[in-house]
C-alpha positions in Angstrom: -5.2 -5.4 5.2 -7.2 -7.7 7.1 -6.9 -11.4 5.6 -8.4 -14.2 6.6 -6.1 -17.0 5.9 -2.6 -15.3 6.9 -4.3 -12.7 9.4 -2.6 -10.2 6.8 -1.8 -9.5 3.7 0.2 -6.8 2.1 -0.9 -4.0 0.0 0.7 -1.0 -1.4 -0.5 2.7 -0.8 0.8 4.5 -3.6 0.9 8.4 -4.7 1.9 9.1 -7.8 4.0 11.8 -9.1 2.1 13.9 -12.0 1.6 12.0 -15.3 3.3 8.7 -13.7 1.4 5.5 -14.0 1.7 2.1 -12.1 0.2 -1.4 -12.6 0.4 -3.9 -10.1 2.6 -6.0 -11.9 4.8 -4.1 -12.3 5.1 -3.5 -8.6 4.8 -7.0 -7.4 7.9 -7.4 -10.3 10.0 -5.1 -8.7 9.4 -6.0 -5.2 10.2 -9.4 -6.0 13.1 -8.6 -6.8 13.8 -6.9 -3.2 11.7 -8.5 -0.9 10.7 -12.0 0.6 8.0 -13.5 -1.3 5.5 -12.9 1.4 6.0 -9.4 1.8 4.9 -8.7 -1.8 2.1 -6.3 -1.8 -1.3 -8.4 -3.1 -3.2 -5.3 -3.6 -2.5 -1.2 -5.3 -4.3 1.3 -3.8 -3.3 4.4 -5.7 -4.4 8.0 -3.4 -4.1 11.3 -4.2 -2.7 11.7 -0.9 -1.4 10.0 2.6 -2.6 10.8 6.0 -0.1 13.0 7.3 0.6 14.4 10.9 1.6 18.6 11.5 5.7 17.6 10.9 4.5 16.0 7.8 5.0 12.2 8.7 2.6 9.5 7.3 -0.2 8.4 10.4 0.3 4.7 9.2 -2.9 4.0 12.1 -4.8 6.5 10.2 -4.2 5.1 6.9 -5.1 1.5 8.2 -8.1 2.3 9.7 -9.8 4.1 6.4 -8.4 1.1 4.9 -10.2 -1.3 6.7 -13.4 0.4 6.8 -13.8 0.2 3.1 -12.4 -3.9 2.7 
């Protein structure tokens, strides 16, 4: 997502399997522990389902683009 200080910022897209729940949190706890501080999502957006192309892969440009229409 669009930010105005770094350029941008992280943020997780998330689909959840049925009955799971996520807080973010929780999230940023365990990408902490994986990930360099800055690439620690800021934001959860939880979706019922990803953009995806005919061979079933997620259209990333797709995804960004609804994403920035609604910041």
């Amino acid at each position: 997502m669009p930010d105005q200080r770094w350029g941008e910022k992280p943020v997780a897209v998330v689909v959840l399997g049925d009955g799971a729940t996520l807080e973010l949190p929780d999230l940023a706890e365990h990408c902490r522990a994986r990930l360099a501080g800055f690439k620690v999502p800021k934001q959860l957006i939880i979706r019922d389902s990803l953009p995806r192309n005919p061979s079933g892969k997620v259209l990333k440009r797709v995804l960004r683009t609804e994403l920035e229409s609604h910041a």
